[in-house]
C-alpha positions as a printed NumPy array, in Angstrom:
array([[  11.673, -168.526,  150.078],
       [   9.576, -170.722,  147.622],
       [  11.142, -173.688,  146.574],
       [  11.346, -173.897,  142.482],
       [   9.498, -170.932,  142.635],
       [   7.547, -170.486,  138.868],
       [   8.493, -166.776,  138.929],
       [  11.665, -164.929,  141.002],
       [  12.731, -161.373,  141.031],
       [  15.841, -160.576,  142.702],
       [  16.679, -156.536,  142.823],
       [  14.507, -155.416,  140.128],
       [  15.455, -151.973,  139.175],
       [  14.045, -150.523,  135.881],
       [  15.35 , -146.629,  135.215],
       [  14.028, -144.573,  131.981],
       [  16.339, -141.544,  130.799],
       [  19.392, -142.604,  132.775],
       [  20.303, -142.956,  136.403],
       [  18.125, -139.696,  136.999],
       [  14.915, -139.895,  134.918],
       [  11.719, -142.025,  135.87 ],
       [  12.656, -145.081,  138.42 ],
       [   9.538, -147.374,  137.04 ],
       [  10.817, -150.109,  139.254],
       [  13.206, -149.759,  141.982],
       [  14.401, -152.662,  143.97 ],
       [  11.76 , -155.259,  143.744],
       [  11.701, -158.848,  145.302],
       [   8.949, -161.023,  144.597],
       [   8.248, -165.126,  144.322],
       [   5.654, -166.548,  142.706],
       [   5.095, -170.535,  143.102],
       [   4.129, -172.834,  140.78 ],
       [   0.37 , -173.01 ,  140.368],
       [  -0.404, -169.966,  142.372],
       [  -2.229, -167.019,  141.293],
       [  -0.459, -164.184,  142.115],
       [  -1.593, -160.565,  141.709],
       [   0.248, -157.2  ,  141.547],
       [  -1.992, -154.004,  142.498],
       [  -0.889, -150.673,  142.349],
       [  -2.16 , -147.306,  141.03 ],
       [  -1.45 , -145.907,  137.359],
       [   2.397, -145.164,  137.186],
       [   3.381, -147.309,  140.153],
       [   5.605, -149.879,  138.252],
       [   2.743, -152.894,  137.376],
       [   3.294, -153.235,  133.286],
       [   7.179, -152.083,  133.624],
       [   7.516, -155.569,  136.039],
       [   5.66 , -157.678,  133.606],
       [   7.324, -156.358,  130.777],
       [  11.146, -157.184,  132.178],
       [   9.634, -160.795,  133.155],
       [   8.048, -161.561,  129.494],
       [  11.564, -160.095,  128.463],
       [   9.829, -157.283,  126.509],
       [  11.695, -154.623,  128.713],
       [  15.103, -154.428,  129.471],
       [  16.057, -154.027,  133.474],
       [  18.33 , -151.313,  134.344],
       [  19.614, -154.061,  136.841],
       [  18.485, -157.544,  139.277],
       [  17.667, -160.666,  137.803],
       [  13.937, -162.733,  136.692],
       [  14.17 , -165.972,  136.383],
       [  10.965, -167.53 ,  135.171],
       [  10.712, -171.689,  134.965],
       [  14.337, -171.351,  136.27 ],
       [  15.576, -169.322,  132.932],
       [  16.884, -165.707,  132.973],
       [  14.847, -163.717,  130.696],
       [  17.787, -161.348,  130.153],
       [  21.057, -163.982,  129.741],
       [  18.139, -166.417,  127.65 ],
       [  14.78 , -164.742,  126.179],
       [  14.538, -167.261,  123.555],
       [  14.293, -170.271,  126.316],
       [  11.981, -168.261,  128.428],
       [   9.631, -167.348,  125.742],
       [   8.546, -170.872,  125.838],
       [   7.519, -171.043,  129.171],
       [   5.679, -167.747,  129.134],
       [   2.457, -167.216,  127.88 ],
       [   1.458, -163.192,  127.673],
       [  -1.864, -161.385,  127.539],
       [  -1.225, -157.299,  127.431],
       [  -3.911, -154.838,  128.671],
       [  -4.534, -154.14 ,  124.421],
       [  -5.595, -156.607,  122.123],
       [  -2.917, -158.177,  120.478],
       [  -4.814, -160.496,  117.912],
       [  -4.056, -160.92 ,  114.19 ],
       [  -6.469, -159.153,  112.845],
       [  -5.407, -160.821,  109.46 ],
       [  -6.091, -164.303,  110.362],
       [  -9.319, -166.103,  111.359],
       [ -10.112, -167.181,  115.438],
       [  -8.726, -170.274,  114.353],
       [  -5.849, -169.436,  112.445],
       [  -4.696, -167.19 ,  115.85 ],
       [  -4.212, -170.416,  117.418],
       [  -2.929, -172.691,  114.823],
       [  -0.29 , -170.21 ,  113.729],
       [   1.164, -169.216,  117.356],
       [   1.131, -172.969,  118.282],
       [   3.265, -173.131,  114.953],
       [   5.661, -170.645,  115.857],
       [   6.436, -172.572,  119.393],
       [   7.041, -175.532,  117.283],
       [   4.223, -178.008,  116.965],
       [   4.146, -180.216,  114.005],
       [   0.935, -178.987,  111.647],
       [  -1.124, -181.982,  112.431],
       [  -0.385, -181.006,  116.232],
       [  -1.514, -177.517,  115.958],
       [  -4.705, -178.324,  114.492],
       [  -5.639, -180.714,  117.346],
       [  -4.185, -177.767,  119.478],
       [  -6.491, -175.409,  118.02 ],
       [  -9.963, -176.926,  118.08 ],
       [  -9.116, -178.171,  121.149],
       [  -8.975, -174.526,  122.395],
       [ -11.838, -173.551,  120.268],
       [ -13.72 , -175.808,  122.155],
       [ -12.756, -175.401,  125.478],
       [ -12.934, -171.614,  125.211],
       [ -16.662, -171.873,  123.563],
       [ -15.112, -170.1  ,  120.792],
       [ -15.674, -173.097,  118.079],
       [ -18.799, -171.343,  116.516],
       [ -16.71 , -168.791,  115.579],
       [ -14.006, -170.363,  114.334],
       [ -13.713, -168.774,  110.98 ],
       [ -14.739, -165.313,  112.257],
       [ -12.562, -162.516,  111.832],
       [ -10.823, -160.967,  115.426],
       [ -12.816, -157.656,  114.577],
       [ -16.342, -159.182,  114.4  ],
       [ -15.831, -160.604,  118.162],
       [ -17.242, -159.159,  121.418],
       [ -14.702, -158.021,  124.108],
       [ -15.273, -160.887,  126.281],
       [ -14.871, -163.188,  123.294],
       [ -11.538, -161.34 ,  122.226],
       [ -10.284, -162.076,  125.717],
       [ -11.052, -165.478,  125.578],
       [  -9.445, -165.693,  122.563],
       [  -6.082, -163.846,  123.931],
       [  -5.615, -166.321,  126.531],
       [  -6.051, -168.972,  124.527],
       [  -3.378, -168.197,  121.955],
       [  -1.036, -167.367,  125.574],
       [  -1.671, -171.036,  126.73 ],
       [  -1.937, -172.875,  122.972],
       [   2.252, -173.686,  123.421],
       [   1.453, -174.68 ,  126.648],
       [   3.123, -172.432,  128.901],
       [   4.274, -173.214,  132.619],
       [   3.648, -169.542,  133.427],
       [   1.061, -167.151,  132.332],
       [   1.26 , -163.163,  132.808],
       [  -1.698, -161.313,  132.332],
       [  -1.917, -157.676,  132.52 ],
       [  -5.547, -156.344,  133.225],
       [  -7.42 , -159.046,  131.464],
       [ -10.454, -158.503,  132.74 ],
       [ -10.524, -154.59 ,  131.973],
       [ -13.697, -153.043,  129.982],
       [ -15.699, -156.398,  130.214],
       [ -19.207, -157.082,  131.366],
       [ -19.463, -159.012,  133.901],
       [ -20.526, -161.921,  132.403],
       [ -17.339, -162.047,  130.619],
       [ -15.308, -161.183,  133.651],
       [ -16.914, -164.163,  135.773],
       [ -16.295, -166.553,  132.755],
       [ -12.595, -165.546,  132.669],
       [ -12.369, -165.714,  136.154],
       [ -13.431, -169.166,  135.622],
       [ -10.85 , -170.041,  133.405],
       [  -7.609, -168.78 ,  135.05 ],
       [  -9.271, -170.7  ,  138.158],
       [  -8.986, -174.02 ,  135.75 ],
       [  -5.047, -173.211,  134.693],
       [  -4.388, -172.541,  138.272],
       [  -5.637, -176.462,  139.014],
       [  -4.08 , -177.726,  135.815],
       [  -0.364, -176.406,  137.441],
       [   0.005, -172.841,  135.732],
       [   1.332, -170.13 ,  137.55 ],
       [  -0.488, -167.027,  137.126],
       [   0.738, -163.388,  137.308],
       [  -1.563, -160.702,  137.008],
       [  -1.902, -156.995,  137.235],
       [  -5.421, -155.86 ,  137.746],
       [  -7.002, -152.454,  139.075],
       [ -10.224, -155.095,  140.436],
       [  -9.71 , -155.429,  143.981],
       [ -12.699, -157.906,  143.985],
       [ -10.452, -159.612,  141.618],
       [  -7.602, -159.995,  143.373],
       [  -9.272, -160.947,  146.603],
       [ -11.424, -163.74 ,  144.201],
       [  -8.387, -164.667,  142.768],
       [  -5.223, -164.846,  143.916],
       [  -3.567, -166.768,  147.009],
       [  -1.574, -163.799,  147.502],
       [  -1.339, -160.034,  146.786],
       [   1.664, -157.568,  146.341],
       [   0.846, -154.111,  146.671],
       [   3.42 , -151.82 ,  144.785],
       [   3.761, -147.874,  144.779],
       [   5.787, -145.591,  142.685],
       [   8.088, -148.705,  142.022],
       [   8.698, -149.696,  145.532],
       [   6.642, -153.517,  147.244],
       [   4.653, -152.047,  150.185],
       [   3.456, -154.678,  151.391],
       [   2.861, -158.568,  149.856],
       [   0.86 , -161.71 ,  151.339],
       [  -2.724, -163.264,  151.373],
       [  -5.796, -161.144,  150.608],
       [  -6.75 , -162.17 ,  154.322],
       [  -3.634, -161.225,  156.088],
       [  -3.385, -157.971,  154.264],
       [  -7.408, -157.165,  155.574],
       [  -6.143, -157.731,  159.002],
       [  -3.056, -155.897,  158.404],
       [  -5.002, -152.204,  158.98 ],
       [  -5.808, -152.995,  162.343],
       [  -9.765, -152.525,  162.046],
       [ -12.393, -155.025,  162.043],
       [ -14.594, -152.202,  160.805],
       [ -15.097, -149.497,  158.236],
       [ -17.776, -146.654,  158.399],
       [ -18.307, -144.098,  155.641],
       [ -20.062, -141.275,  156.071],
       [ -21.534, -139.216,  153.254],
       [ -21.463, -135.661,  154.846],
       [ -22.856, -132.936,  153.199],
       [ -21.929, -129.931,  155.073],
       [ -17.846, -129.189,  156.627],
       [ -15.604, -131.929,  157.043],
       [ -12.799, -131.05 ,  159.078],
       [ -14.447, -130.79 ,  162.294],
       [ -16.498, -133.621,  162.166],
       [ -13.471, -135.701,  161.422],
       [ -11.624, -133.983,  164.547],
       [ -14.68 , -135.045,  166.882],
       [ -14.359, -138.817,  165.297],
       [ -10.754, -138.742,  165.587],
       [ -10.997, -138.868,  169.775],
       [ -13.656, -141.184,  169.932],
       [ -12.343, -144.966,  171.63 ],
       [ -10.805, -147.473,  169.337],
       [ -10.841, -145.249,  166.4  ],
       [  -7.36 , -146.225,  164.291],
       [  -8.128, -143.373,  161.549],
       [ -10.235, -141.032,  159.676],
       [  -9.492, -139.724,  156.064],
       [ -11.649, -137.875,  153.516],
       [ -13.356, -139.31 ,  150.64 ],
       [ -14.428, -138.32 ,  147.043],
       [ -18.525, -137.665,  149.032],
       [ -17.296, -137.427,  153.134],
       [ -15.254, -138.989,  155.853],
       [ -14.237, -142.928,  156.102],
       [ -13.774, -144.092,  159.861],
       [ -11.494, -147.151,  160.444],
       [ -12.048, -148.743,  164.124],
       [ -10.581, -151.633,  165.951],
       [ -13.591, -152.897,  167.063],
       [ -17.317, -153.023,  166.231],
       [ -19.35 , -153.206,  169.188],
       [ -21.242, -149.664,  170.024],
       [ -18.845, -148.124,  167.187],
       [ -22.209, -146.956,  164.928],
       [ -23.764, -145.861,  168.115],
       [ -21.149, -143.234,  169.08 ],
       [ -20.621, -142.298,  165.789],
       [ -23.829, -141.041,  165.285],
       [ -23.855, -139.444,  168.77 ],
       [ -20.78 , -137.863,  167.966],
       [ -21.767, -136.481,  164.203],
       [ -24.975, -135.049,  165.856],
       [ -25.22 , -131.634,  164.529],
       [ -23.771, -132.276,  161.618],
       [ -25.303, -132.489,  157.828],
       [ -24.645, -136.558,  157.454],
       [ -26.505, -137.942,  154.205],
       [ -25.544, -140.941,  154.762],
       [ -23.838, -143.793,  157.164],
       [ -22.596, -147.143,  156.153],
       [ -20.891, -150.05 ,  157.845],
       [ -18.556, -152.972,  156.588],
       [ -15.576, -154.895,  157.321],
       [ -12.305, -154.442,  156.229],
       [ -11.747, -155.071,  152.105],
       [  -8.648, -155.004,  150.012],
       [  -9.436, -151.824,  148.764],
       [  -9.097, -150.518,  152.326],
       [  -5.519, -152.007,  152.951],
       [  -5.383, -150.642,  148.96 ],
       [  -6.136, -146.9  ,  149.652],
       [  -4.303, -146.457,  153.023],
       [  -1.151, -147.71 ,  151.659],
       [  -1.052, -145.856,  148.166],
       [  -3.219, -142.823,  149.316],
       [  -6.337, -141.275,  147.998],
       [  -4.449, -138.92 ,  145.47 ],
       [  -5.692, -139.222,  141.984],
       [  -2.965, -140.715,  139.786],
       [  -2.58 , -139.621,  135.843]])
């Protein structure tokens, strides 16, 4: 258990259409501390958004408890609203004011005097490298700079934590690296961050630790690290095979120290406990066969990633 955690779920159970429709969320435990980046992976459907949404008290829980900052977002939204900062997967900006205005108007609604916002604001403007465009309209920005812009209107009331849901989706990777950047910064100024990405570099760039959640269930949850070393392989080999599958991956399955083979979108991908010799009798035992292609690597989020959650495309 994390002391004064930033961010606790207890039971977490979100139902749609009654006690028998969709179970977004069932039964979720999670803690996040305070100044720790914390990230939530799972495929399309598997219960990311419908967790963020019950902890920025957007979405109603069927039942369990979220206390974020110590305040339960369902007995006391109101309270927790100011210690939340939010940045959805769309772009949320008001397209009505100016760059500027976005600031100076939510730091008004979280109650800071005018004079207050207005320092608030260009101070933002500035740190965010937005202050050329202060007067622009949110329409005449770039993505990157729209995103910038998001999570500086989330942090302008000075929140203690800060959800973000995909932020870094459809950027360049300019944009991506420079956000990166800044949620690095919040992390060393105290904030806790919670995000939900589909970037597995992300995640493993990012966050201390990593929750890995499936049709609304945790699967697994700790350090980027321990969850590489959780699959029991210290190496990967993909082979792009042109010709039949299923008996190469037959021949590869009996070979020493092999933990697994599974198809892939191209061929096979080969996950050993060791490394030593492993290329060499790979290619001694695919002899015969119509291989494109071989490639070798260690162990990667996105490993841990696919054999938990499967290789199944999701709508």
């Amino acid at each position: 258990m994390i002391t004064d955690a930033a961010i606790r779920i207890d039971g977490l159970v979100k139902h749609y259409g009654g006690p028998s429709g969709i179970r977004a969320v069932d039964g979720i435990d999670l803690e996040v501390g305070q100044a720790e980046i914390f990230g939530l992976l799972g495929p399309n459907g598997a219960g990311k958004t419908t967790t963020i949404g019950v902890c920025t008290t957007r979405v109603f829980a069927t039942a369990g408890r979220v206390l974020v900052h110590g305040v339960d977002v369902d007995a006391d939204p109101a309270l927790a609203k100011r210690f939340i900062g939010v940045v959805t997967q769309y772009n949320t900006l008001d397209r009505s004011c100016t760059v500027r205005e976005n600031l100076y108007f939510h730091a008004r609604y979280f109650g800071l005097p005018r004079a207050a916002a207005r320092r608030r604001a260009d101070a933002l403007l500035e740190r965010f490298r937005l202050s050329d465009r202060r007067d622009s309209m949110p329409d005449e920005l770039s993505g990157g700079m729209a995103q910038r812009l998001q999570v500086a209107r989330a942090i302008s009331h000075g929140p203690a934590v800060l959800f973000l849901d995909e932020p870094t989706a459809g950027l360049d990777p300019q944009s991506r690296l420079a956000l990166w950047s800044i949620v690095r910064d919040l992390r060393d100024e105290g904030t806790a961050v919670f995000l939900t990405t589909h970037n597995m570099l992300e995640a493993e760039e990012l966050c201390g630790r990593v929750a890995i959640i499936d049709h609304g269930r945790i699967l697994q949850c700790d350090t980027p690290e321990a969850l590489r070393r959780s699959t029991g392989a210290e190496t990967v080999i993909d082979l792009r095979v042109d010709g039949a599958r299923v008996a190469l991956a037959d021949i590869l399955r009996r070979l020493p120290h092999v933990a697994s083979v599974a198809e892939t979108a191209d061929g096979l991908r080969l996950l050993a406990s060791t490394r030593e010799n492993m290329l060499q009798h790979v290619v001694e035992a695919a002899r015969g066969h119509a291989i494109a292609d071989i490639s070798v690597r260690e162990p990667t989020l996105e490993t841990v990633f696919i054999e938990l959650t499967g290789r199944a495309l999701r709508d």
